[in-house]
C-alpha positions in Angstrom: 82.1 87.1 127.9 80.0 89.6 129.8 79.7 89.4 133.4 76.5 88.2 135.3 74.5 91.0 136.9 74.2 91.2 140.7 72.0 88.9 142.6 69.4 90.6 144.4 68.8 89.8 147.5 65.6 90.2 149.9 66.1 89.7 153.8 63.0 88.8 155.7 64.2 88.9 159.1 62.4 90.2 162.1 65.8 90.3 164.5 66.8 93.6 163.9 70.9 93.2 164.7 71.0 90.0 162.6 69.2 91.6 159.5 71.7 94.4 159.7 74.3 92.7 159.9 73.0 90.4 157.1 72.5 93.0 154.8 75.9 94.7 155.3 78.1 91.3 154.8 76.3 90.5 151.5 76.9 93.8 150.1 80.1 93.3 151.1 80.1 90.5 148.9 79.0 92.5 146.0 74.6 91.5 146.3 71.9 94.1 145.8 70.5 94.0 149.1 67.1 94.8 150.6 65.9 94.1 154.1 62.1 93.8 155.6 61.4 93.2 159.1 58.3 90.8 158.6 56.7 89.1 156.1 54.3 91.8 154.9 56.6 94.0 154.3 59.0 91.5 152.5 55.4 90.5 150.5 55.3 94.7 149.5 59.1 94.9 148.9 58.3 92.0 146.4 55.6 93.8 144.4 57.6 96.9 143.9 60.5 95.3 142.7 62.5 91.7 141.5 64.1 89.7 143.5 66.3 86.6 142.5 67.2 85.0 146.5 64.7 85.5 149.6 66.3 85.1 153.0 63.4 84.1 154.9 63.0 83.6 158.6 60.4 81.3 159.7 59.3 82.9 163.4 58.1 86.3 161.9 55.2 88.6 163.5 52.3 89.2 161.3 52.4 87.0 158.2 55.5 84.1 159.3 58.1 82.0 157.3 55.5 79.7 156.0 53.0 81.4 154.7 54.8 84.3 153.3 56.6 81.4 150.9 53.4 79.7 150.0 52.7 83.4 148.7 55.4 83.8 147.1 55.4 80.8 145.1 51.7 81.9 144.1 53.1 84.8 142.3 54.4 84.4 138.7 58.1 83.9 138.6 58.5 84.1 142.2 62.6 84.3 143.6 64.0 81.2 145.2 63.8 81.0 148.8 66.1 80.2 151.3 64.7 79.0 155.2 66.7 80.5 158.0 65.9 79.1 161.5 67.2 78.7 165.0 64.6 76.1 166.0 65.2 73.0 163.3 62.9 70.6 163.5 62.7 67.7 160.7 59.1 68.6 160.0 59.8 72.2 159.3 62.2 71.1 157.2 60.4 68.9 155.3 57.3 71.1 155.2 59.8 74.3 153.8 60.5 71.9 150.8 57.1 71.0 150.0 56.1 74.4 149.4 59.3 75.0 147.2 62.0 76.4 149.0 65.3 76.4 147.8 67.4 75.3 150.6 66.9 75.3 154.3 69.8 76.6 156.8 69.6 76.9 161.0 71.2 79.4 162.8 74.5 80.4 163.0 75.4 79.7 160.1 78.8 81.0 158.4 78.9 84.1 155.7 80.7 81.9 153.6 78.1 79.0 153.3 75.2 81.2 152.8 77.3 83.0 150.0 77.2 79.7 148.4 74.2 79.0 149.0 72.6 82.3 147.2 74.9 82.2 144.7 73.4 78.4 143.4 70.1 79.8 144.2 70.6 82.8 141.9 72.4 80.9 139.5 69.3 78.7 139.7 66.8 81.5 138.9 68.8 82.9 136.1 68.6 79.8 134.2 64.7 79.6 135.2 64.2 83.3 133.8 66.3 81.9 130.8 64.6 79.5 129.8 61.0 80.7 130.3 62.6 84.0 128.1 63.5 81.4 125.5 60.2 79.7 125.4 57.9 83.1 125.1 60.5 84.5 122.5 59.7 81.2 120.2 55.9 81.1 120.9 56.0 84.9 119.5 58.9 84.6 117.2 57.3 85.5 113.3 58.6 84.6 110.5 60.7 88.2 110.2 61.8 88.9 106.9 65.6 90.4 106.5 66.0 93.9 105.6 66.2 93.2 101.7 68.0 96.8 100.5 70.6 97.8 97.5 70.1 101.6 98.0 72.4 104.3 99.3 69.4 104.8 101.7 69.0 101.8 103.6 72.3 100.9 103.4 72.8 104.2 105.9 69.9 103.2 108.0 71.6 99.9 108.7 75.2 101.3 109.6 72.9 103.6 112.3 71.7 100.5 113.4 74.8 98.7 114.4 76.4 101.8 115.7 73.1 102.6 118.3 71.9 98.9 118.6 74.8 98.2 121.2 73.9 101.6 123.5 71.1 102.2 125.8 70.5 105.1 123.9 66.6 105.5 123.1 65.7 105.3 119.2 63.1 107.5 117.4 62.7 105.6 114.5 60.5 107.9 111.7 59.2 107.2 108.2 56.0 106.6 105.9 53.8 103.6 107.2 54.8 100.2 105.5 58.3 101.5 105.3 59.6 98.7 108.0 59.9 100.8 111.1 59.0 97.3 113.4 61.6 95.8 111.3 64.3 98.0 112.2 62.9 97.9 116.2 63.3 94.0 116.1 67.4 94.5 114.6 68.0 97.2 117.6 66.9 95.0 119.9 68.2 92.0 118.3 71.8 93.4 118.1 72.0 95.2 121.9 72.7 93.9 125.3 69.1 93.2 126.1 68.7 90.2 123.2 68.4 87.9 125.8 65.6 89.7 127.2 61.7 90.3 126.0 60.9 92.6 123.4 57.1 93.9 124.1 55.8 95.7 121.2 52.7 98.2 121.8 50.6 100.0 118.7 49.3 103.1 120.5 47.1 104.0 117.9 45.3 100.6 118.3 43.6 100.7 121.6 41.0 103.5 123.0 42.3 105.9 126.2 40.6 103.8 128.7 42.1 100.6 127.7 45.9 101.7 126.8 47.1 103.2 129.8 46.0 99.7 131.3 47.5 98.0 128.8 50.9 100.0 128.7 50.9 100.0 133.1 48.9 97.0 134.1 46.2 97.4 136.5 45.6 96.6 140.0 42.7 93.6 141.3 39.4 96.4 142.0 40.7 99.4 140.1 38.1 99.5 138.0 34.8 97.5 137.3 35.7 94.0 135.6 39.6 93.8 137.4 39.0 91.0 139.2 43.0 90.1 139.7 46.6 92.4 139.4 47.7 92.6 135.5 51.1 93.0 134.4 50.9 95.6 132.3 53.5 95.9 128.8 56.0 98.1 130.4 56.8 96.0 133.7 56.6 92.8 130.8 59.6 94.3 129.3 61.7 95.2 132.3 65.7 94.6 131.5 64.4 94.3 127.7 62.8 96.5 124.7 59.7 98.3 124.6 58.8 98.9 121.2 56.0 102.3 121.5 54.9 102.4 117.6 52.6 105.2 116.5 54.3 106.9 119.7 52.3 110.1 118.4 48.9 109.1 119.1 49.5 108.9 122.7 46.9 110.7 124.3 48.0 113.7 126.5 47.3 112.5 130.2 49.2 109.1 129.1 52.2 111.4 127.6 52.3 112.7 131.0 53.0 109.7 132.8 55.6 107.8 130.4 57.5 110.8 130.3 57.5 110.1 134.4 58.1 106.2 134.3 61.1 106.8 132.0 62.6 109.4 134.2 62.2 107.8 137.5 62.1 103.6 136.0 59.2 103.7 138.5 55.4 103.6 138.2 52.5 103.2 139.2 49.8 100.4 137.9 46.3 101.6 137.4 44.5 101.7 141.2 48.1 100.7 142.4 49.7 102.9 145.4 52.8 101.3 145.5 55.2 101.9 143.0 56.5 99.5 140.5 60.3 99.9 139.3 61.4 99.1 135.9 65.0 99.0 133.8 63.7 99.3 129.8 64.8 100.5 127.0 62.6 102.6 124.9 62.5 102.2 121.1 59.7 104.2 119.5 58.2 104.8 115.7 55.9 107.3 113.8 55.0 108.5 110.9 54.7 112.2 111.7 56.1 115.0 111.0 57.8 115.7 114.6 58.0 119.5 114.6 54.4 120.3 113.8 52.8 117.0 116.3 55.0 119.6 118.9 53.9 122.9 117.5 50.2 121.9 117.5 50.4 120.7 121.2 49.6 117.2 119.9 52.9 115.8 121.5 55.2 117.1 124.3 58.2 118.4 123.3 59.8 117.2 126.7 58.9 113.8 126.2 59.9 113.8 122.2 63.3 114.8 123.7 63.1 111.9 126.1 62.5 108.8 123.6 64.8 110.6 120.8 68.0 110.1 122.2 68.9 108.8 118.6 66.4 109.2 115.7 67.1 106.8 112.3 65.0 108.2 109.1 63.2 105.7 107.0 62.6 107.0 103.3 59.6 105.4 101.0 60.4 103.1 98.7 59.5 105.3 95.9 62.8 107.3 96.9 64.9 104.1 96.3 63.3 102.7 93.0 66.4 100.3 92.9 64.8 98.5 95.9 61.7 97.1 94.7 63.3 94.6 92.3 65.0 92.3 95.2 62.3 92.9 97.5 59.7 91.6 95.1 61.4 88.8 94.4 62.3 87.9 98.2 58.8 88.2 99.4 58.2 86.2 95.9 59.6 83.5 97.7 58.4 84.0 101.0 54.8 83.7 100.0 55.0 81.5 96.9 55.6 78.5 98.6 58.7 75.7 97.6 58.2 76.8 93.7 57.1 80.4 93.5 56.1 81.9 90.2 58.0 84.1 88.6 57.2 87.6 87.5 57.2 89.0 83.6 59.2 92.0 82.3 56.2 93.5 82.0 55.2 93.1 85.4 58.9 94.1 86.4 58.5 97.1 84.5 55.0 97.9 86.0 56.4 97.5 89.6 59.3 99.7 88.9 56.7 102.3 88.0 54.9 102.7 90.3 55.2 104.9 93.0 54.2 102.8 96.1 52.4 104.9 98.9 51.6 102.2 100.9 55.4 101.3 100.7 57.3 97.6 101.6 53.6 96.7 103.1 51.5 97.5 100.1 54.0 95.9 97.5 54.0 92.4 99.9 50.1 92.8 99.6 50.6 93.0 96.1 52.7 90.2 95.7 50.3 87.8 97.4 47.6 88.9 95.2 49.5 88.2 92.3 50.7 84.9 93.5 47.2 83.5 94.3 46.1 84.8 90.6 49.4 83.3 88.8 49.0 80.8 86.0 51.5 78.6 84.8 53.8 79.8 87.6 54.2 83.1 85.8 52.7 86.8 87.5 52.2 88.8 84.4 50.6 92.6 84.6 47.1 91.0 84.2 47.2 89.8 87.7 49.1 93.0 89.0 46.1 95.0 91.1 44.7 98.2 88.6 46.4 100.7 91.2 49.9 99.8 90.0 49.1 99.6 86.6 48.2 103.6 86.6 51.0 104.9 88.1 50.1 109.0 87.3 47.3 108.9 90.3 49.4 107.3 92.7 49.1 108.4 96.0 52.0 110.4 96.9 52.2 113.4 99.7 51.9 116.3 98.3 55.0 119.0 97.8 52.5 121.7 98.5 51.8 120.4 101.7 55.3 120.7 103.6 54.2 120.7 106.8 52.3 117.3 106.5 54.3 114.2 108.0 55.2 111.6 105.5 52.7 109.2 105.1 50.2 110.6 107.6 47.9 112.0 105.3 46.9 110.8 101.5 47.8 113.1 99.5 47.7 112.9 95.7 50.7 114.4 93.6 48.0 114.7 90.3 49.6 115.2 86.2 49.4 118.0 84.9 46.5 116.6 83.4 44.1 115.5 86.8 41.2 117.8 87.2 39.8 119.7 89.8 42.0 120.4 93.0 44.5 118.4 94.8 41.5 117.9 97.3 39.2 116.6 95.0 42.1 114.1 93.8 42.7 113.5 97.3 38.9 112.5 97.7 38.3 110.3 95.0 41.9 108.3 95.2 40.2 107.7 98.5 36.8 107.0 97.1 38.7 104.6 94.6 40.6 102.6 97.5 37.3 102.1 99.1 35.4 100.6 96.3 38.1 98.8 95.7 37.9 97.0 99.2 34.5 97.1 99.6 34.4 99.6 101.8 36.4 97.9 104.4 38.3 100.8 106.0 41.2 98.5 107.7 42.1 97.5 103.9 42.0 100.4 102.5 44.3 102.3 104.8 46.5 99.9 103.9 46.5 100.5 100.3 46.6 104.0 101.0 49.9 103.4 103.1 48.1 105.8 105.9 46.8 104.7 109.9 43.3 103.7 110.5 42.9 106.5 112.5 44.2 109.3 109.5 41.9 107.5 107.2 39.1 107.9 109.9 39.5 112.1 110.1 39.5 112.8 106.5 36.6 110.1 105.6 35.0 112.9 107.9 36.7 115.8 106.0 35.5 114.1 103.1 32.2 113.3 103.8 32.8 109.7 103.1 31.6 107.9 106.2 28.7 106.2 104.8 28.5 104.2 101.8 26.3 106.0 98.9 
């Protein structure tokens, strides 16, 4: 059984021998120890960094005992609090506990009972953290499929898993979109020391500039028109968990800048903050571009790729391992047919065997719910398999003249011998194809196409396709 971490202590005391002397003994005694000689500057030593046990003296200057722990039961999570006085009074007493405090001790008091003391007030905390970490990891837990695999393939990708899981080690995870990249985040996280702890996951492709570095660093009350109050932002949300950065790549330049910084340091700095903010997270990260030319084009640092690929685990499409699709159609058979799911024909075996799958484990669970809401007599037969799949020769696949192109990132079309016109026509009308087929709604189609919203954007421009005809 591992050990508990060190407490960590705060001293608020304005007596400067006694806070010395304080602060020495508990290290002594094996705390993490910070000292503040008032109660604004305990209040500042607070937002820069956690504390599980507040010594608090109750005559301060500026902001006293008090009030500083009415504001520090305002904040979220706030460390227990422990009174020190040497004027008792009943009243105090009683007033301390109203407004939360732990436990209440008048001066002197010995070493030895204020070790006991912190150490049931930390122990106190730990199980409060625990148990609100609990609580948010079931509100958010999904229904997470296993990693259904018979290949050669994944079976390699697993054994990295359980061999980097355990580490601190940060994990590049790369492969086609749909291939299960999340998936394998969740097991890292799942299998290493930080299980206990949050996993925050962040899509960087999904939010504009403005809005991501706020939502990656949090932002302080008046930085910017509409913060009306301090938000946490994803990074501090995840401190002594995982941060899961997918579609790392799209990170815009500036923000490149200053995550390369915050996992250098563990410090930074919310939006309109000045003080910093430190942090202990492990970063797991995931794209689905080709690494070497995102750095050769100056799309992505090269300092920063070295930073968040301390271990990189390669993902490869599921048309690669044809022996895959069998068991994972018929698991995600049962996870979205309900207590009796239908079962699928030889035929539509057959056809699902065929086909080359750009869209990957993503499009093939899309298929299967299609097919399960059109089954009849709780059989799936090629009827109710989408037209796609049932012409497998203009499947998108990425093209082999196209080497520098990352896997998955752009939808390219490996035509017969017999297509016509150029690969870029192909390319043009598969996309053309996907769209009608959806309606026009872009956010399906890139998922049929097994590309990111935001590849399908740029070549609907290449292609002159951004308007319905």
């Amino acid at each position: 059984m591992s050990e508990q971490p060190q407490a960590r202590i705060l001293i608020a005391e304005d007596e400067a021998n006694l806070r010395l002397v304080l602060q020495k003994e508990l290290e002594r005694l094996g705390y993490r120890v910070q000292a503040a000689p008032d109660g604004e500057a305990a209040l500042r030593r607070l937002e820069e960094s956690n504390v599980d046990v507040l010594l608090c003296d109750i005559n301060m200057p500026r902001i006293d005992g008090m009030e500083l722990l009415r504001r520090v039961h305002e904040r979220p999570n706030p460390p227990e609090v422990i009174m020190l006085t040497g004027q008792a009074t009943v009243e105090t007493a009683v007033e301390a506990m109203k407004l939360g405090a732990y436990d209440y001790l008048t001066k002197p008091y010995r070493i030895t009972e204020l070790d006991v003391r912190v150490k049931q007030a930390a122990d106190k905390r730990r199980l409060r953290v625990d148990n609100l970490r609990l609580r948010e990891q079931l509100a958010r837990q999904s229904a997470l499929p296993e990693i259904i695999s018979v290949s050669e393939m994944m079976k390699e990708a697993i054994r990295l898993i359980e061999r980097v899981a355990p580490s601190e080690a940060s994990v590049l995870i790369s492969g086609e979109s749909g291939t299960g990249k999340e998936l394998v985040a969740h097991a890292i996280h799942r299998l290493s020391g930080r299980s206990d702890a949050s996993f925050v996951d962040l899509n960087c492709a999904a939010f504009q500039e403005s809005l991501l570095e706020s939502e990656l660093f949090g932002y302080e009350a008046g930085a910017f028109s509409g913060a009306k109050g301090r938000k946490l932002g994803l990074i501090e949300l995840a401190d002594g968990g995982t941060l899961f950065l997918d579609e790392v790549t799209e990170l815009p330049a500036q923000l490149q800048a200053k995550l390369l910084r915050a996992i250098e340091t563990r410090t930074f700095f919310r939006v309109g903050g000045v003080r910093k903010v430190e942090v202990n997270v492990r970063i797991v990260a995931a794209t689905n571009r080709n690494l070497e030319t995102v750095v050769n084009d100056g799309v992505f640092r090269s300092d920063l790729l070295y930073r968040i690929n301390g271990f990189q685990i390669s993902l490869a499409p599921l048309r690669e391992r044809p022996e895959d699709i069998e068991p994972l159609a018929r698991h995600l058979l049962k996870q979205v047919g309900g207590t009796s799911p239908p079962e699928l024909t030889q035929d539509a075996f057959d056809a699902l065997r065929n086909y080359s799958w750009p869209g990957n484990v993503r499009q093939l669970k899309n298929c299967i719910e299609r097919a399960v809401i059109l089954s009849n007599n709780g059989r799936v037969t090629i009827s109710e398999l989408p037209p796609e799949v049932l012409r497998p020769s203009v499947a998108v696949q990425p093209s082999a003249s196209s080497p520098a192109v990352a896997p998955g990132t752009e939808p390219a079309v490996a035509a017969n011998a017999s297509a016509p016109g150029s690969l870029r026509e192909v390319e043009r009308q598969q996309i053309l194809a996907a769209l009608e087929q959806t309606g026009w709604h872009r956010g399906k189609t890139a998922e049929i196409l097994g590309i990111s919203p935001s590849t399908l954007y740029r070549r609907l421009r290449d292609y002159d396709l951004e308007r319905r005809r």
